[in-house]
C-alpha positions as a LaTeX table, in Angstrom:
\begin{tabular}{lrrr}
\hline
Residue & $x$ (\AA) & $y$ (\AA) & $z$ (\AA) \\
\hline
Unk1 & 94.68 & 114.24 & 84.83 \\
Unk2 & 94.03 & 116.25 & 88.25 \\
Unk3 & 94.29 & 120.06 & 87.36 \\
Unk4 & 94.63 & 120.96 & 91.56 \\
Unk5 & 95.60 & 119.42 & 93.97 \\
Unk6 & 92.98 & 116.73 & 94.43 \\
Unk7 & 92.34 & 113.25 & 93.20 \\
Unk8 & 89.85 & 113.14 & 90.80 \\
Unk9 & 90.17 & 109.11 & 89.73 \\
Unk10 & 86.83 & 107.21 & 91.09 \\
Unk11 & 89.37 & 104.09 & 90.84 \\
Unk12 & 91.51 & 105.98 & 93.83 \\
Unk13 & 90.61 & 105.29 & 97.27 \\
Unk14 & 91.51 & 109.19 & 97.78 \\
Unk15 & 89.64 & 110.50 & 95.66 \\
Unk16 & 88.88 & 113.99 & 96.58 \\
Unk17 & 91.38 & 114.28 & 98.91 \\
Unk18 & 94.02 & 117.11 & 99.16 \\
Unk19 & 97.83 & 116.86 & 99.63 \\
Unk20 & 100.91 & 118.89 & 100.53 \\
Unk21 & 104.23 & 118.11 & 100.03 \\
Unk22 & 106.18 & 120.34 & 102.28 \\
Unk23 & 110.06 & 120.62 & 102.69 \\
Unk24 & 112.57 & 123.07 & 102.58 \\
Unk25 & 112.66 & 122.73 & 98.68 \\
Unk26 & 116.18 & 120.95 & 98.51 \\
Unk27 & 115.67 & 118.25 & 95.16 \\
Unk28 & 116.20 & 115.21 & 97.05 \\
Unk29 & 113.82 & 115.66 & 100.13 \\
Unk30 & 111.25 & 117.34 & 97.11 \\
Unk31 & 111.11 & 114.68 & 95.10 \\
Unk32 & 110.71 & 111.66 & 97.49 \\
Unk33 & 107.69 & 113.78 & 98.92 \\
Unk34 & 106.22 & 114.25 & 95.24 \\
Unk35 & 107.31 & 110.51 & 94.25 \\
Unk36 & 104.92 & 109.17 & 97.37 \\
Unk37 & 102.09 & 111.61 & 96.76 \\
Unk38 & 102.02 & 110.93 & 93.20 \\
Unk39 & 102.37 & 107.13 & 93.75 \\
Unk40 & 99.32 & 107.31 & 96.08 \\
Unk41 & 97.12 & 109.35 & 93.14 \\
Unk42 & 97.78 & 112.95 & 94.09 \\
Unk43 & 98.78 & 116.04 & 92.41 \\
Unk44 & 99.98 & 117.62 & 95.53 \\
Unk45 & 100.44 & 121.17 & 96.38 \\
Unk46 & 104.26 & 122.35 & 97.03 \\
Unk47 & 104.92 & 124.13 & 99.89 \\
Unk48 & 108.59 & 125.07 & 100.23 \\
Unk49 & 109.32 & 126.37 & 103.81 \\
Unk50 & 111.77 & 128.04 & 105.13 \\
Unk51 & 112.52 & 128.63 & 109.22 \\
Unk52 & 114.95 & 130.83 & 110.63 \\
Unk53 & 117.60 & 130.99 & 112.99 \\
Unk54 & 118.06 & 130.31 & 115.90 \\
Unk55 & 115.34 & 127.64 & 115.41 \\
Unk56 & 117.01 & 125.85 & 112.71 \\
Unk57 & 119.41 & 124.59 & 115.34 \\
Unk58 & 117.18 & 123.26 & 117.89 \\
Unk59 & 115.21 & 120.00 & 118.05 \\
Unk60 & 111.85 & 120.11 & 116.59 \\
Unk61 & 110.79 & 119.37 & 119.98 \\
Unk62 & 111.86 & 123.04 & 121.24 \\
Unk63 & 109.90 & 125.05 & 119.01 \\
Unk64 & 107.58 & 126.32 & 121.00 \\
Unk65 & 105.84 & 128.24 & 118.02 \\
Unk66 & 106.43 & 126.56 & 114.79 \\
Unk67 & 104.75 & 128.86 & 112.56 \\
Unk68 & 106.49 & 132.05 & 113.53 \\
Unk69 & 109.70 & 130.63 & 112.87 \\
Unk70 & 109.60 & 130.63 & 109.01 \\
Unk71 & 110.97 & 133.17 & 107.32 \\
Unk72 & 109.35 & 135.29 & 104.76 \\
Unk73 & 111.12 & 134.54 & 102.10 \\
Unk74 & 109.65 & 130.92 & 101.90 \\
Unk75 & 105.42 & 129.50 & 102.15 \\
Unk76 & 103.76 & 129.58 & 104.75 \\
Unk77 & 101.03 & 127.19 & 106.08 \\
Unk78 & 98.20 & 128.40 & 107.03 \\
Unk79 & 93.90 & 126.94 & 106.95 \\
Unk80 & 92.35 & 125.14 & 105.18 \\
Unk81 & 94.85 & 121.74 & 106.22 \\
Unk82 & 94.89 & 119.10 & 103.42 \\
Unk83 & 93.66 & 115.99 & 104.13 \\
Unk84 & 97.31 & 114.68 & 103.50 \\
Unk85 & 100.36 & 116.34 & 104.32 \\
Unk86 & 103.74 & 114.27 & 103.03 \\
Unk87 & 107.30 & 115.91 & 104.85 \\
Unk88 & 110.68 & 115.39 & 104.30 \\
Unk89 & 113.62 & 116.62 & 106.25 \\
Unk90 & 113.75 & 117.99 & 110.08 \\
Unk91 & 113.06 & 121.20 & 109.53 \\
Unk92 & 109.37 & 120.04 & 107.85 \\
Unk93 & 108.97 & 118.11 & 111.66 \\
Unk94 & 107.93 & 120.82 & 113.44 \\
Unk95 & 106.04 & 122.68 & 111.05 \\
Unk96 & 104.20 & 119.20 & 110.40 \\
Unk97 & 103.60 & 118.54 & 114.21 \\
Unk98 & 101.67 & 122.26 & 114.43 \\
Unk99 & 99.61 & 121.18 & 111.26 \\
Unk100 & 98.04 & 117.73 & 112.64 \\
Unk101 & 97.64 & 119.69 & 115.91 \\
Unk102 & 95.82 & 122.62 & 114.55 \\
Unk103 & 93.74 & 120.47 & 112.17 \\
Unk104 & 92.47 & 118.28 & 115.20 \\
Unk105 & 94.49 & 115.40 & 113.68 \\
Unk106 & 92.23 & 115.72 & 111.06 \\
Unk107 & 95.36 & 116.04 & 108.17 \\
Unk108 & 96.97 & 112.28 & 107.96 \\
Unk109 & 100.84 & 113.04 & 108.35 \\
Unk110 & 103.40 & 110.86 & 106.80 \\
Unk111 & 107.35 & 111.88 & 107.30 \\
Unk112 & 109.71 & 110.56 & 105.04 \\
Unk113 & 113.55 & 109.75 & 106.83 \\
Unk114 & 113.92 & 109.91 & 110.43 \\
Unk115 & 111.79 & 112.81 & 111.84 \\
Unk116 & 113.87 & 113.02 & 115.30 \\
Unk117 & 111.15 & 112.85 & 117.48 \\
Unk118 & 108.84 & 109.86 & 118.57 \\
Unk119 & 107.02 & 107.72 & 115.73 \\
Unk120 & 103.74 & 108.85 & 117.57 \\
Unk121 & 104.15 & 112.20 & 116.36 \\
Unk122 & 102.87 & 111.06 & 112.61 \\
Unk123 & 100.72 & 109.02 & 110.82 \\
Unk124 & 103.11 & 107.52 & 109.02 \\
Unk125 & 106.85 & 107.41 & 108.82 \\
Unk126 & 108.91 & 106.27 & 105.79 \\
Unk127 & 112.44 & 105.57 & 106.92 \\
Unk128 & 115.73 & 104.33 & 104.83 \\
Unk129 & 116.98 & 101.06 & 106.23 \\
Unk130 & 120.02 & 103.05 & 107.51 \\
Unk131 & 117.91 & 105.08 & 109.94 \\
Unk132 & 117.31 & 102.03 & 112.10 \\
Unk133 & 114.16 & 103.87 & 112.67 \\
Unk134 & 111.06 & 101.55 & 114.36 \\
Unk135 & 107.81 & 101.46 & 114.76 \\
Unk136 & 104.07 & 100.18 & 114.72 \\
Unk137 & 103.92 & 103.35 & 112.18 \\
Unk138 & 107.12 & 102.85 & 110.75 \\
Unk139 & 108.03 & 101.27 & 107.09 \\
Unk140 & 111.40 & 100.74 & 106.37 \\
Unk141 & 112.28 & 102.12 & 102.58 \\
Unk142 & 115.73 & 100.06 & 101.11 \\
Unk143 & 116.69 & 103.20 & 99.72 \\
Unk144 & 115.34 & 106.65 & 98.74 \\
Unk145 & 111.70 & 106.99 & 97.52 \\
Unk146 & 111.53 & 108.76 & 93.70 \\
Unk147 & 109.68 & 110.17 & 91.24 \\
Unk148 & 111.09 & 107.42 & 88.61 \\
Unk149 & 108.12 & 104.94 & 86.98 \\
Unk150 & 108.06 & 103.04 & 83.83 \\
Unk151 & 105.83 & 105.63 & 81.73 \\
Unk152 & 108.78 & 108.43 & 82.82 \\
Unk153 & 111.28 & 106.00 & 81.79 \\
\hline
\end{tabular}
C-alpha cells in the first residue's frame, strides 16, 4: 500500500502521480472525492477548505481572488499542485479554478456534482443524473459516488 499520497502500483496507469481531494470537509462531498481517487489508485491528500463570508454567497465566478478568501481556520492550497486534484461542492469551484490556473493547467481537475460554472472550467466533471448537467467533459453518475467496494464490505 501507498504510504503518501502517490501511486506506487507499476500495474496503475498513475503511477507516481499525486492527488488532492479538496472540499469543505462535510462526509458526503469527502467521501465521493476519496471514493474516485481511491478507485483510480490514489491515496490522496485531504485538504479541507474553508472560505469566508461574503464570498461564500457569491458565484464562483465572482471571486476575484480565490485564495484569500479561505479562512484560517481551514487548509490552504498552496505549490507544489498535484498532478490530480478531485472537488466536491461549490465552494471547492473556485478554489479549484485558481489551482489549474496557477499550475499552467498542468493539475488534471475533475469536479464531482454540478460545479455552477461552464464544463470548460475542468477536466472532468462527475454529475448525478438529477443535475441535468452536459457535456463533452461531462459523465453522468446514477447516484452518489462512494467509498463502498467488495473487500470493505
Amino acid at each position: 500500500m501507498p504510504t503518501d499520497s502517490t501511486t506506487e502500483n507499476a500495474q496503475n496507469p498513475f503511477s507516481g502521480l499525486t492527488c488532492w481531494v479538496m472540499s469543505e470537509g462535510h462526509a458526503g462531498m469527502e467521501n465521493q472525492c476519496r471514493g474516485l481517487a481511491e478507485a483510480l489508485g490514489f491515496t490522496p491528500i485531504i485538504k479541507r477548505i474553508q472560505p469566508r463570508p461574503p464570498w461564500t454567497w457569491m458565484p464562483a465566478a465572482l471571486w476575484p481572488c480565490p485564495f484569500l478568501s479561505l479562512s484560517p481556520n481551514g487548509d490552504r492550497p498552496a505549490p507544489p499542485w498535484p498532478d490530480v486534484l478531485i472537488t466536491c461542492g461549490r465552494r471547492s469551484v473556485p478554489i479549484a479554478m485558481a489551482i489549474r490556473r496557477k499550475s499552467g493547467a498542468k493539475t488534471y481537475t475533475i469536479h464531482i456534482q454540478d460545479p455552477t460554472v461552464a464544463s470548460d472550467r475542468f477536466d472532468l466533471i462527475i454529475a448525478p443524473t438529477h443535475d441535468g448537467f452536459k457535456g463533452d467533459n461531462v459523465i453522468v453518475a446514477h447516484g452518489a459516488l462512494h467509498r463502498v467496494t467488495k473487500d470493505r464490505l
